[in-house]
C-alpha positions as a Python dict, from the first residue, in 0.01 Angstrom:
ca = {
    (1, 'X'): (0, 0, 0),
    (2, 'X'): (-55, -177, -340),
    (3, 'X'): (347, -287, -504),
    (4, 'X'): (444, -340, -875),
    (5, 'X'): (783, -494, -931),
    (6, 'X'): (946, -279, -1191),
    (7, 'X'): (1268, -262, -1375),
    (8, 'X'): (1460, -13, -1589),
    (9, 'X'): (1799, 53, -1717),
    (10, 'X'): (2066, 278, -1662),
    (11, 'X'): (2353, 368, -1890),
    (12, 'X'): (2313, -15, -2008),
    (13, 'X'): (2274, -174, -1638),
    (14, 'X'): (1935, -311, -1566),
    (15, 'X'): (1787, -140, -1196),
    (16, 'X'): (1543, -331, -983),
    (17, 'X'): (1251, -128, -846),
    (18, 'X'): (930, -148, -712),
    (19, 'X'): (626, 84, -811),
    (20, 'X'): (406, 182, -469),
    (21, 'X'): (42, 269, -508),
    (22, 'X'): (-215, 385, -263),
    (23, 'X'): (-466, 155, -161),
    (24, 'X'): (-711, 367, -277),
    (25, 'X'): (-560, 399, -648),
    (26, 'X'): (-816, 358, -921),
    (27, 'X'): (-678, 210, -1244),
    (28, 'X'): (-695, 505, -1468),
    (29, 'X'): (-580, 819, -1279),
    (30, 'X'): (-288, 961, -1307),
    (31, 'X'): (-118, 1105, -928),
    (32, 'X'): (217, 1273, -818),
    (33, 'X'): (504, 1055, -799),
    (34, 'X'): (729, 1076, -523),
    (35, 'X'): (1096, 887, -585),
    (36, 'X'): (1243, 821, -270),
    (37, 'X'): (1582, 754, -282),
    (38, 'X'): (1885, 552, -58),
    (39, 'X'): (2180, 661, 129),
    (40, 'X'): (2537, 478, 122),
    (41, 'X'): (2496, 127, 144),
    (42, 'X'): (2104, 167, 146),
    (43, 'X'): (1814, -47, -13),
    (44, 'X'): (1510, 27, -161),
    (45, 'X'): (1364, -239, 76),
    (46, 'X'): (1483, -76, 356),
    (47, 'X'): (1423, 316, 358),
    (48, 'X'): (1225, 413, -7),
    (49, 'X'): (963, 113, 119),
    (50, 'X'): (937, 318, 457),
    (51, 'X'): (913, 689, 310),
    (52, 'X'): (648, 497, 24),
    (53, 'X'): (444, 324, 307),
    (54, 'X'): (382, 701, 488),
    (55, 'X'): (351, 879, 134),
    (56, 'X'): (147, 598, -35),
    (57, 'X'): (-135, 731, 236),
    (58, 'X'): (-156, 1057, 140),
    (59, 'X'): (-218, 987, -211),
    (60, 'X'): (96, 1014, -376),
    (61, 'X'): (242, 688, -623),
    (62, 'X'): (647, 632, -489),
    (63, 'X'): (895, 435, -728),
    (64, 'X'): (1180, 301, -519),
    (65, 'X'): (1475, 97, -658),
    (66, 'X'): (1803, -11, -606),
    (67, 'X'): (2147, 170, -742),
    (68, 'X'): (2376, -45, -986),
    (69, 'X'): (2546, -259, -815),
    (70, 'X'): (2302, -338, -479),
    (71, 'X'): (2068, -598, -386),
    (72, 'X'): (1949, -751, -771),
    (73, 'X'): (2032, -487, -953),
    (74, 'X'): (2296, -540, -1216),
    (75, 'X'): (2630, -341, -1203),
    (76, 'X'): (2992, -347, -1050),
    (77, 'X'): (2875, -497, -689),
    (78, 'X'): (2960, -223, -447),
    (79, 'X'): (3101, -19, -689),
    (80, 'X'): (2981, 329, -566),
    (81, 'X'): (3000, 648, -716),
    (82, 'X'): (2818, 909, -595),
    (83, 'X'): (2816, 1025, -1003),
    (84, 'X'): (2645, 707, -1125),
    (85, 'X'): (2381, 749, -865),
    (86, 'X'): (2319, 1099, -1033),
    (87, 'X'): (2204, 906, -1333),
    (88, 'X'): (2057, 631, -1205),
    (89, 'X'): (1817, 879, -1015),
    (90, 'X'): (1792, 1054, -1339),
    (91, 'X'): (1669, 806, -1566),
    (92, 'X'): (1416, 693, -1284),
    (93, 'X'): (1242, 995, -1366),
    (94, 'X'): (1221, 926, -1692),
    (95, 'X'): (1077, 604, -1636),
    (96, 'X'): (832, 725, -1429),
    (97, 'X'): (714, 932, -1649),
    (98, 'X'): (625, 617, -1888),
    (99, 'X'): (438, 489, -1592),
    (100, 'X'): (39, 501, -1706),
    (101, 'X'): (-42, 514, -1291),
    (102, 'X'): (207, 875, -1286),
    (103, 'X'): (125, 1201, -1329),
    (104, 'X'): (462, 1279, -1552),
    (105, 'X'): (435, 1617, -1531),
    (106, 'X'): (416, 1640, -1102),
    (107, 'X'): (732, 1475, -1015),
    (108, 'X'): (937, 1553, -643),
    (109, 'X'): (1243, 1357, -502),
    (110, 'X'): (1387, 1266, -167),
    (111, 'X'): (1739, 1158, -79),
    (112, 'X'): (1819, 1025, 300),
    (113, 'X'): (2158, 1041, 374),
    (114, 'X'): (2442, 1016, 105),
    (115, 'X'): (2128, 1027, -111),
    (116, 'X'): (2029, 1404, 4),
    (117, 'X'): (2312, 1556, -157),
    (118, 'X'): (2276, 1336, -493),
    (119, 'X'): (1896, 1475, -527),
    (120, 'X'): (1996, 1798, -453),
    (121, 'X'): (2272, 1817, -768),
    (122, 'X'): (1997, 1573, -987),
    (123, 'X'): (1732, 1871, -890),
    (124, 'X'): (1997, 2140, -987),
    (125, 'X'): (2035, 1982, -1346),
    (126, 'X'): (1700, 1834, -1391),
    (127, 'X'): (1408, 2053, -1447),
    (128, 'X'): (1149, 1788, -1473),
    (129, 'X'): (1182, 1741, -1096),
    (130, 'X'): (948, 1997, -870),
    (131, 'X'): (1034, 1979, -550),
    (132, 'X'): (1323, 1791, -358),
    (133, 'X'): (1352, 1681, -3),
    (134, 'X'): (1712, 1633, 139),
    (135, 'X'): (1728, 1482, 419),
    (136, 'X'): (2020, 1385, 728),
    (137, 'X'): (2266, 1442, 380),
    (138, 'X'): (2600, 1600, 352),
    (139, 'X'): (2675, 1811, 110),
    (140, 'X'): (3034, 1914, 70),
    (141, 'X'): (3195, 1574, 60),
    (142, 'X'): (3545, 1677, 146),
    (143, 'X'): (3448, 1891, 407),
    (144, 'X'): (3285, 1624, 553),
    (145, 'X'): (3485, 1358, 558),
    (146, 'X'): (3750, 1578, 723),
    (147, 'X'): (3519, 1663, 984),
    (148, 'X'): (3450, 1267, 1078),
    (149, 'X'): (3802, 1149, 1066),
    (150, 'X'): (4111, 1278, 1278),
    (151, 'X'): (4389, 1482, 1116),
    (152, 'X'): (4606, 1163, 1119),
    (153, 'X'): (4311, 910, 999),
    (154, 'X'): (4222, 1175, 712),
    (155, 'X'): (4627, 1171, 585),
    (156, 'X'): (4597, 768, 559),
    (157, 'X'): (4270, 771, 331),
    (158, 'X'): (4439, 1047, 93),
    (159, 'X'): (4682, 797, 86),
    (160, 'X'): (4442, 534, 17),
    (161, 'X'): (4261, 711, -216),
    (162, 'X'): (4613, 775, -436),
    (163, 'X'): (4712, 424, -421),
    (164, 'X'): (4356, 350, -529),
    (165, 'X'): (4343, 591, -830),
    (166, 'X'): (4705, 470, -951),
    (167, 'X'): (4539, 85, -958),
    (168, 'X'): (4253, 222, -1140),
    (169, 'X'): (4448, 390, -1394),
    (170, 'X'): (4710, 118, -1440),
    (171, 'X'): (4501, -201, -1377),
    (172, 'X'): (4142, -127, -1446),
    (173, 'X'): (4051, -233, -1101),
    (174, 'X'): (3956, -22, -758),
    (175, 'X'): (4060, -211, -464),
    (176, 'X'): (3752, -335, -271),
    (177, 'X'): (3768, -339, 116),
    (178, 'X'): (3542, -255, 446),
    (179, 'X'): (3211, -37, 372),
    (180, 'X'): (3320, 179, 647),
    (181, 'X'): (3649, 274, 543),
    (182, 'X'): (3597, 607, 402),
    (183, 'X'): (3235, 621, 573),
    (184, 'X'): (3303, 531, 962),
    (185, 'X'): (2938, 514, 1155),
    (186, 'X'): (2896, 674, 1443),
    (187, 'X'): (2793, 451, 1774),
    (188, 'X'): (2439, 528, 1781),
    (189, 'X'): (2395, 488, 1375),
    (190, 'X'): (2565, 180, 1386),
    (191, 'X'): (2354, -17, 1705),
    (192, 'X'): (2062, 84, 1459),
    (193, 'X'): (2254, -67, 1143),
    (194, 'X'): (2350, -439, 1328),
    (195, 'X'): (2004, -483, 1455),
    (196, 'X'): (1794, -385, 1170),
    (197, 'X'): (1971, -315, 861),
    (198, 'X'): (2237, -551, 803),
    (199, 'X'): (1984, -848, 844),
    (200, 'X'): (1813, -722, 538),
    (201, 'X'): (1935, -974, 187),
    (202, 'X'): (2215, -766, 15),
    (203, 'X'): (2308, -495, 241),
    (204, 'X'): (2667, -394, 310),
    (205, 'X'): (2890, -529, 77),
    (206, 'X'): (3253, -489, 34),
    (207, 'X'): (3308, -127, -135),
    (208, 'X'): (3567, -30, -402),
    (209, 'X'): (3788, 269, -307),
    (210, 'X'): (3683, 510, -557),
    (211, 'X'): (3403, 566, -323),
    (212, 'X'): (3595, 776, -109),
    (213, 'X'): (3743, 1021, -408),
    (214, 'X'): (3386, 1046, -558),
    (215, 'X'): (3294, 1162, -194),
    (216, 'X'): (3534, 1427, -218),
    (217, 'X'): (3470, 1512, -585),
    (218, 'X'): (3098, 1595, -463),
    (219, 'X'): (3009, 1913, -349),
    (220, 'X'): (2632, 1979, -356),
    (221, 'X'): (2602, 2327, -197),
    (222, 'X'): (2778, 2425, -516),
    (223, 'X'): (2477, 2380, -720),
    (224, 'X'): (2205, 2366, -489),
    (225, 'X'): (2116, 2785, -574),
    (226, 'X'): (2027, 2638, -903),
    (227, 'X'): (1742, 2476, -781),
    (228, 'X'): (1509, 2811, -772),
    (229, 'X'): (1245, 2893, -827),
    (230, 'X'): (1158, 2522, -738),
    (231, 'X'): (1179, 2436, -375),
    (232, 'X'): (1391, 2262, -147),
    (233, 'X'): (1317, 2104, 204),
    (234, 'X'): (1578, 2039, 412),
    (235, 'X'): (1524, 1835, 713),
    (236, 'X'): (1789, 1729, 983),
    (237, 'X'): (1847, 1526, 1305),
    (238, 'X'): (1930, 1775, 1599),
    (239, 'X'): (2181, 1537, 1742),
    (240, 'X'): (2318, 1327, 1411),
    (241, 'X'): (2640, 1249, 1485),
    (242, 'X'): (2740, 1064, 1149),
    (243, 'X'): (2625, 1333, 963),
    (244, 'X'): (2653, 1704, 1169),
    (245, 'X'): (2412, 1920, 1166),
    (246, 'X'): (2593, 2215, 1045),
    (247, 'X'): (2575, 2045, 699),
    (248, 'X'): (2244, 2113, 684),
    (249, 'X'): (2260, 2491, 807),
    (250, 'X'): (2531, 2557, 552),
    (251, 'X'): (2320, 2412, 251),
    (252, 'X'): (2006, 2595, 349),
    (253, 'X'): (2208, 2920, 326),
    (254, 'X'): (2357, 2821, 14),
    (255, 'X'): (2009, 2770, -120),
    (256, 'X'): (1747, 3023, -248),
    (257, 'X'): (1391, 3082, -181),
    (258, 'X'): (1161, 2894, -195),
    (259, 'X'): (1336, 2687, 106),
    (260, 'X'): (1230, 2535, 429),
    (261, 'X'): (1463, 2399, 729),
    (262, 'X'): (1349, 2108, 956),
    (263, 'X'): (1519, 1995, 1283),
    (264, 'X'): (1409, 1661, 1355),
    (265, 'X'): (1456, 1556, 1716),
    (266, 'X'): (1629, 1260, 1652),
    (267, 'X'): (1939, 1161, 1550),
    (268, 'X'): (2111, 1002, 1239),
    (269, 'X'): (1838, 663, 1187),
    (270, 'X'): (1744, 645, 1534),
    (271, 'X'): (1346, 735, 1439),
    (272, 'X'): (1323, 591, 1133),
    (273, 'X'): (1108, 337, 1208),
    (274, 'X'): (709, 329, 1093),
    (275, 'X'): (548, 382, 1444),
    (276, 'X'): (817, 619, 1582),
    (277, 'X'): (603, 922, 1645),
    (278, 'X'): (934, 1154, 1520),
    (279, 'X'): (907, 952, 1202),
    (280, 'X'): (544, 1007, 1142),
    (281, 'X'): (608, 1405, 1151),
    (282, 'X'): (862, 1404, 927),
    (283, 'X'): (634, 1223, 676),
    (284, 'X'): (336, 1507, 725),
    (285, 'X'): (625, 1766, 720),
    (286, 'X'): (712, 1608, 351),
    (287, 'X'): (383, 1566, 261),
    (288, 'X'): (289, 1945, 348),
    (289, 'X'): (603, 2042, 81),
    (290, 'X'): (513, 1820, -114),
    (291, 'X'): (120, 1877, -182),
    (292, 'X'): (156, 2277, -247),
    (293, 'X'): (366, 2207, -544),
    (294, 'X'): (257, 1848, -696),
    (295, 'X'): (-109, 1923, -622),
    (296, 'X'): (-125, 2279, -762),
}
């Protein structure tokens, strides 16, 4: 895989990327682009690389970057909202397009994680995209975060999340605190996260509070039937316990035709590793979606 630091800007914040190429690109052509995009707390180092370094092989050119506010690019650090990553994903499309190696009119996306349900409402709203992947996502943020939390836990972060939007309105400033907060990991997810992803430069900062509102505020099964007549994959880990798998059955009912459900043996992160044999079939899973409707 060939990799061309990029860089673009979103609502005035400048995004760090990098472009991925096939090693069998040609200077010239024009192929499908594939924008693979990161959950909470994620890095385009970390899981766009991986989903580009399977994709790259079958052909297709991948831009991966980083959100406002991760890693180098600029932005509020850890100021998430699920809404800003809407755009952010947005205008990467639109850069891509400019891209003289991208075929601007053959465009798909994939979200892991958070990131599933934020390509599913870009897809909804953005017709330039032709296909979307959402994978391990949730996609009724309240419902969610009621179902990972008990009763009692669930009264304290409404709690936290008035205080928070009282500050915000009065002094300008969300409250910054533990990543985990209002997104608690799950023992399995979490042995994966020490060992391999905290180690990685910029992950898992301190998190502003608004995060957990804008996780409520986000319902994507609300706008995922707008995505036909394009089509939607939706893959999921039999056994994820951060993010259940009933998410995933409700969205795909939610959806329209064309749609496609994929259980992945695996859990939350547990396979996502390049030479984990689950890991390899979901990449020829999303390369099958991917090639009947960017290589028409």
């Amino acid at each position: 895989m060939k990799e061309r630091r990029i860089s673009f800007y979103s609502e005035g914040c400048k995004l760090d990327g990098t472009l991925y190429l096939p090693d069998d690109y040609k200077e010239g052509e024009k192929r499908p682009c594939i924008i693979p995009n990161s959950g909470y707390l994620g890095l385009n180092a970390i899981y766009p690389r991986l989903f580009s370094r399977g994709l790259t092989k079958y052909g297709y050119v991948c831009l991966g970057f980083d959100y406002r506010g991760f890693a180098k690019s600029e932005g509020n650090p850890g100021y998430c909202r699920l809404e800003n990553e809407v755009e952010d994903i947005k205008n990467a499309i639109t850069f891509a397009q400019l891209q003289d190696e991208v075929d601007p009119d053959n465009i798909g996306l994939i979200g892991w994680g958070m990131g599933a349900a934020i390509v599913t409402k870009v897809t909804a709203e953005d017709e330039r995209v032709k296909g979307v992947a959402a994978l391990n996502g949730f996609y009724n943020g309240e419902r969610w975060m009621k179902s990972v939390h008990t009763y009692v836990d669930w009264l304290k972060l409404k709690k936290l999340m008035e205080e928070d939007r009282v500050r915000r309105v009065t002094t300008g400033e969300s409250k910054y605190g533990n990543p985990y907060t209002f997104y608690p990991l799950d023992p399995d997810t979490e042995d994966v996260v020490k060992a391999d992803l905290e180690p990685v430069d910029g992950f898992g900062p301190q998190t502003a509070y608004v995060l957990g509102e804008s996780i409520c505020n986000f319902n994507a099964e609300e706008v995922v039937a707008k995505i036909s007549p394009r089509p939607i994959f939706i893959a999921h880990g039999k056994y994820n316990a951060l993010h259940p798998v009933d998410e995933a059955l409700s969205l795909y009912e939610k959806a329209k035709e064309p749609k496609q459900l994929y259980l992945i043996e695996g859990k939350h992160n547990d396979f996502m590793f390049e030479d984990k044999p689950v890991f390899q079939k979901l990449v020829e899973e999303l390369n099958r979606f991917f090639e009947k409707i960017l290589r028409k």
